[in-house]
Every structure is written in structure tokens, then in C-alpha cells.
C-alpha positions in Angstrom: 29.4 -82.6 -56.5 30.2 -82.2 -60.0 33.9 -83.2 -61.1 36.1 -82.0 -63.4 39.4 -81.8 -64.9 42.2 -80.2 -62.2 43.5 -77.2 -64.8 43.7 -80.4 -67.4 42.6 -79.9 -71.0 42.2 -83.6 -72.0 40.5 -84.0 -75.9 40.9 -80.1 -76.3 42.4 -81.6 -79.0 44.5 -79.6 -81.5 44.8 -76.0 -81.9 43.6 -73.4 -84.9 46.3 -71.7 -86.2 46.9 -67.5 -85.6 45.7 -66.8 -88.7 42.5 -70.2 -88.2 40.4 -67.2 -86.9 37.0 -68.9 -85.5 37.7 -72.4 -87.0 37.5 -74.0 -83.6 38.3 -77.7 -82.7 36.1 -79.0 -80.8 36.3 -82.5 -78.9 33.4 -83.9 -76.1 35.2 -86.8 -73.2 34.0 -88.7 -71.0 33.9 -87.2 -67.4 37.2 -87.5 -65.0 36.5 -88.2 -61.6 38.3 -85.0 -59.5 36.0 -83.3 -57.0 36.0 -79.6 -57.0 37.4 -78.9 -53.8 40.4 -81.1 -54.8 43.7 -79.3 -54.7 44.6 -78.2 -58.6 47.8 -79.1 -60.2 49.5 -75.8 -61.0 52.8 -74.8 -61.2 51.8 -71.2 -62.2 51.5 -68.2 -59.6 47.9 -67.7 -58.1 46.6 -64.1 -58.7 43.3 -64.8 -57.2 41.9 -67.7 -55.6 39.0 -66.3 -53.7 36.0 -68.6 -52.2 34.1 -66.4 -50.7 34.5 -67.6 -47.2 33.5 -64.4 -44.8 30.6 -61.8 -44.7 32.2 -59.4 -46.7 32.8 -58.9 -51.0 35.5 -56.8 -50.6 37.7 -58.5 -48.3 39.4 -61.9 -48.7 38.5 -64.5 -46.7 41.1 -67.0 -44.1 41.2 -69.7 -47.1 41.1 -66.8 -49.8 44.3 -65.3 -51.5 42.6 -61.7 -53.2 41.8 -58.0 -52.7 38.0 -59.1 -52.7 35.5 -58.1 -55.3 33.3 -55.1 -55.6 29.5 -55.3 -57.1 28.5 -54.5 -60.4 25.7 -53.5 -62.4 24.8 -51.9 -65.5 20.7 -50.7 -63.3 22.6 -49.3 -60.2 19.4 -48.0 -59.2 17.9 -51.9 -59.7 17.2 -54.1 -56.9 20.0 -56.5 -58.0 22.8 -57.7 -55.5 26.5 -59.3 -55.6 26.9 -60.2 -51.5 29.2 -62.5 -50.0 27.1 -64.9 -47.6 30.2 -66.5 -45.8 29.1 -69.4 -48.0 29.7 -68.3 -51.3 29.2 -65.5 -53.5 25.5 -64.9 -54.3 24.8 -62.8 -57.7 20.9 -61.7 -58.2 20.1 -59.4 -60.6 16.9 -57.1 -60.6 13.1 -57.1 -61.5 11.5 -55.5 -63.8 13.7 -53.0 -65.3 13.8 -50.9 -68.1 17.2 -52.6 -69.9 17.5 -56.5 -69.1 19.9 -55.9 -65.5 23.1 -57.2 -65.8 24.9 -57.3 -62.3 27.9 -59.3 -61.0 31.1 -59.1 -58.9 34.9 -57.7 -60.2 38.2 -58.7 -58.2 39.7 -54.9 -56.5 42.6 -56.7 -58.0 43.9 -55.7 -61.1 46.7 -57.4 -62.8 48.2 -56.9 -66.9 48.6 -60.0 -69.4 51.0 -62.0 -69.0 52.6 -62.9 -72.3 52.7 -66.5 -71.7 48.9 -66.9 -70.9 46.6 -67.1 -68.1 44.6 -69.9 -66.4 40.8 -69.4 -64.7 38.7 -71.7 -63.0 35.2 -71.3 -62.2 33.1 -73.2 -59.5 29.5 -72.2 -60.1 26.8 -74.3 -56.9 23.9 -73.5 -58.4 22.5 -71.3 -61.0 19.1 -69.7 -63.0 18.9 -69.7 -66.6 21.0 -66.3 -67.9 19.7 -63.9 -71.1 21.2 -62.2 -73.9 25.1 -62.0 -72.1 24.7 -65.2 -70.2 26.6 -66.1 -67.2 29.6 -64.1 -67.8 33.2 -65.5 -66.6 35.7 -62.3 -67.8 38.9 -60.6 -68.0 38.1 -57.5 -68.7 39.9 -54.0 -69.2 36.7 -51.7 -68.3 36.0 -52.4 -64.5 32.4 -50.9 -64.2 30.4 -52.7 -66.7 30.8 -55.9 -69.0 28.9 -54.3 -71.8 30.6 -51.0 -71.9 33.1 -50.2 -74.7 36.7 -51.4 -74.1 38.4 -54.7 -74.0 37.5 -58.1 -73.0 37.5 -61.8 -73.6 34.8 -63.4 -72.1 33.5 -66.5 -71.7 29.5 -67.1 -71.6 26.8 -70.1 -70.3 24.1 -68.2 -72.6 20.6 -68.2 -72.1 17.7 -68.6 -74.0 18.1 -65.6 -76.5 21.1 -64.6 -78.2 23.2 -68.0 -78.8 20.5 -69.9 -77.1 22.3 -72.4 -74.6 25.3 -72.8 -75.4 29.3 -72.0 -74.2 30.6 -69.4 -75.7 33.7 -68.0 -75.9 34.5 -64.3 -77.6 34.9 -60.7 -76.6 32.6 -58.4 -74.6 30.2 -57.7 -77.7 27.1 -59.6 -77.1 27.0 -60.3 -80.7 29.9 -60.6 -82.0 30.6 -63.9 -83.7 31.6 -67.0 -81.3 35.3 -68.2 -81.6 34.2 -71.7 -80.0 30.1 -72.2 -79.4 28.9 -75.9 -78.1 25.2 -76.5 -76.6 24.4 -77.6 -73.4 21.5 -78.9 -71.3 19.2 -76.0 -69.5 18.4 -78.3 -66.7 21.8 -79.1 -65.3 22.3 -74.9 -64.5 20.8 -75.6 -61.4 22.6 -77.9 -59.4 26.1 -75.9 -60.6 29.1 -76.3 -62.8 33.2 -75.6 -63.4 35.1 -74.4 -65.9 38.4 -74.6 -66.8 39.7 -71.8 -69.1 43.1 -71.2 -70.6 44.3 -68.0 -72.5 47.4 -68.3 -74.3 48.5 -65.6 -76.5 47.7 -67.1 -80.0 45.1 -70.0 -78.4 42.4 -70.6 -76.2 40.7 -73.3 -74.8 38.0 -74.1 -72.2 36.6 -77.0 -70.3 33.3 -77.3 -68.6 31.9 -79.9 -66.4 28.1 -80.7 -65.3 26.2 -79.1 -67.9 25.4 -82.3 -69.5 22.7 -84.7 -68.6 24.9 -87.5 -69.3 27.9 -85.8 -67.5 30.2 -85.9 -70.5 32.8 -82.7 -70.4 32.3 -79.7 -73.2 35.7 -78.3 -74.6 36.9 -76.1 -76.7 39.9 -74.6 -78.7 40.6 -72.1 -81.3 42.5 -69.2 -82.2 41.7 -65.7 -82.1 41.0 -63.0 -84.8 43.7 -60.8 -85.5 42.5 -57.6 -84.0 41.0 -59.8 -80.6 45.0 -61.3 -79.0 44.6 -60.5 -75.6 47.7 -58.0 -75.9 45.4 -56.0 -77.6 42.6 -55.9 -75.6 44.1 -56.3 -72.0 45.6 -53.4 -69.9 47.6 -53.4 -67.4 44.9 -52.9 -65.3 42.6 -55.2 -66.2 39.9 -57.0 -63.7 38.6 -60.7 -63.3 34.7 -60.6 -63.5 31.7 -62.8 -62.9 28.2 -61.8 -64.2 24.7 -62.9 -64.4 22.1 -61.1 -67.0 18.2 -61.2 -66.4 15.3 -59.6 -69.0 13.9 -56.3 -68.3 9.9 -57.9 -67.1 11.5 -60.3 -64.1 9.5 -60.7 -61.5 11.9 -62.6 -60.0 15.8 -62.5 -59.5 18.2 -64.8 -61.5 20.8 -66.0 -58.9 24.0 -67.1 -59.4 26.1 -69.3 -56.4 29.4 -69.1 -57.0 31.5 -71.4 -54.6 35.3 -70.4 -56.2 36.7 -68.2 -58.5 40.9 -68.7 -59.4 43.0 -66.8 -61.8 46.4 -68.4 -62.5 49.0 -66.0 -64.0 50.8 -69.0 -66.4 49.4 -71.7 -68.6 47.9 -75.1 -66.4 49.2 -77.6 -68.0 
């Protein structure tokens, strides 16, 4: 069991300034002892808090407080999947396509920014190493796809190609230039991770625990650029979404085992 943080941002440090742009601040701590499954400190009210705990993706389970989630995939005619095993949420993305398959799950729930910031944790069991987008943890304005045109702040476990292994926090272009980058250990994807990540509407920060070999915690915390405040780029419809990318000559699936996802409307202290 990995441990992390509950919704705490110790040695995030201080934050860039509005105007800082991408001059991030970035701290590494040792590891605090808090099991995942431990009940987090929040004061803020739950959106989502979904753990997957029935059959189906589109229903909330007895422990889950959500609408469900509804699979997505930018090769709908792929052999890719985003199911709900009564276990946790399973993500597998297709073989050999034509365009490296991107596929994942986005909450039925929609929700608009709130002006005083927005709180998500992510509980990952077990995971392949991602391409080009990564693992893909998002609020995002354009339901259907991740790398469609519309608004977005994501934050990425990259894999091997663009960014190669590292946390990365931005918007929905694949490319565009990292607000907060720091590396991490290929190995440790496979026996899971959690993140802690906290939007505020002139700062962001993120914590992530067991993608270390030594254990140590990776934050973050910067600013964003002036045209990328997520008043800009959030509706009032806007989804929560989890992703995994693959490369187009798989001849296997990359899978991603999500145990929790939570979306806090409010800060975490």
C-alpha cells in the first residue's frame, strides 16, 4: 500500500506569482505515513468520490458518491476498454492501431469551476508504462476526447516519448510547454500510485506518492500563463477524466487499475 499525504501539500513550498508563468517551485519530502484508504481531511464539498465498487461504469457504487463514468476513446473502432470490475476501474487501450489509442473513463457528472479552486485525488493499483499523453488525470471542457480542441488542465505520468517519465502538469496539448515537470522511476508504475492535485485560480500544485524507488513524495507548484486560468478554459460543463495512451504497433494492451478517483469542489488544505 503506498501512502500519501491526506489532501496535504507539505514542501509544495511557495507559490509563482500570476504573472511567474512556468517558473515552478519545486520541493521533494520524505514520505508521510497515511494509507490510501484512510479517510481525507476535507472540509470542501465532494463532487465525485467514486471507487468503482459494482459491475457497472456508469452507475455509482454503495460506497461511491457520482453519476458514474462513461468510456472513452479517441480508436472507437479499437479493441480498447474502460470497464468497471466491481474491484476497480480497469483502463486497456488497443493493439495495433493506426494512431497511438488513447482510451479512458469521464464522470456523466459535469460540474463549472469554482472560483475558489478545486481539489482531486487519484488512487492508481497498478499501472503499464503510458506514451506520448501519459496517464492522463483531467478536468476537461470537451467530454469525448482528451486530445480534441477545447479546454483542459491536465495532469500527466508520461511515458517514454514526449517528456520521457516525468509529472507533468499543463493543458490538453501534448506539447505544449510543462508548467511543473519532475522525473520519476519507470519501475514503480506497476505496483500503483496517488496523487494529490489542487487548482486554485492563480496557483496549482500537485503531490504524488510511490513513484520513487526510495519512496520520497514528488510536488509541485507554479502559476499559470495568462491565457491558461481555469476560468478560461473551464465550462460550466466540464468533466473529470482519467486516461491511458498506448503506441499505434501494441501487441499488447497498456492497463490502468484505478482503485479511487475524488473531486473536491474547494481548496484541501
Amino acid at each position: 500500500m503506498v501512502a500519501l499525504p491526506a489532501c496535504s501539500f507539505a514542501g509544495a513550498g511557495a507559490v509563482a506569482g500570476e504573472d511567474a508563468g512556468v517558473d515552478a517551485v519545486v520541493t521533494i519530502d520524505a514520505p508521510v505515513d497515511v494509507p490510501v484508504d484512510a479517510p481525507v481531511a476535507c472540509g470542501a464539498s465532494i463532487i465525485i468520490d467514486d471507487h468503482f465498487d459494482n459491475s457497472d461504469l456508469a452507475t455509482a457504487g454503495p460506497s461511491s458518491i457520482s453519476d458514474g463514468f462513461t468510456a472513452v476513446a479517441n480508436t472507437p473502432a479499437g479493441s480498447g476498454t474502460a470497464v468497471e470490475s466491481g474491484a476497480g476501474l480497469e483502463v486497456r487501450t488497443s493493439e495495433n492501431e493506426p494512431l497511438p489509442p488513447n482510451h479512458g473513463a469521464v464522470s456523466n457528472a459535469t460540474f463549472g469551476w469554482n472560483p475558489a479552486g478545486m481539489t482531486v485525488r487519484l488512487d492508481v493499483t497498478s499501472a503499464d508504462p503510458p506514451r506520448w499523453n501519459g496517464i492522463a488525470l483531467a478536468l476537461q471542457s470537451d467530454r469525448a476526447n482528451l486530445d480534441r480542441p477545447g479546454g483542459a488542465l491536465v495532469l500527466r505520468v508520461r511515458g517514454p516519448n514526449t517528456n520521457a517519465f516525468n509529472v507533468d502538469m499543463g493543458i490538453n496539448d501534448t506539447y505544449a510547454t510543462s508548467l511543473g515537470m519532475e522525473p520519476y522511476d519507470e519501475a514503480e508504475l506497476a505496483d500503483g500510485f496517488s496523487v494529490v492535485w489542487t487548482l486554485g485560480p492563480q496557483s496549482w500544485s500537485y503531490v504524488v506518492q510511490g513513484l520513487r524507488v526510495n519512496n520520497a513524495i514528488i510536488t509541485a507548484s507554479g502559476g499559470y500563463r495568462d491565457t491558461e486560468f481555469p476560468a478560461n478554459l473551464l465550462d460550466a460543463t466540464s468533466h473529470l477524466g482519467i486516461h491511458i495512451q498506448g503506441e499505434s504497433n501494441d501487441t499488447a494492451p497498456r492497463v490502468l487499475r484505478v482503485a479511487r478517483v475524488t473531486l473536491w469542489n474547494g481548496l484541501c488544505p
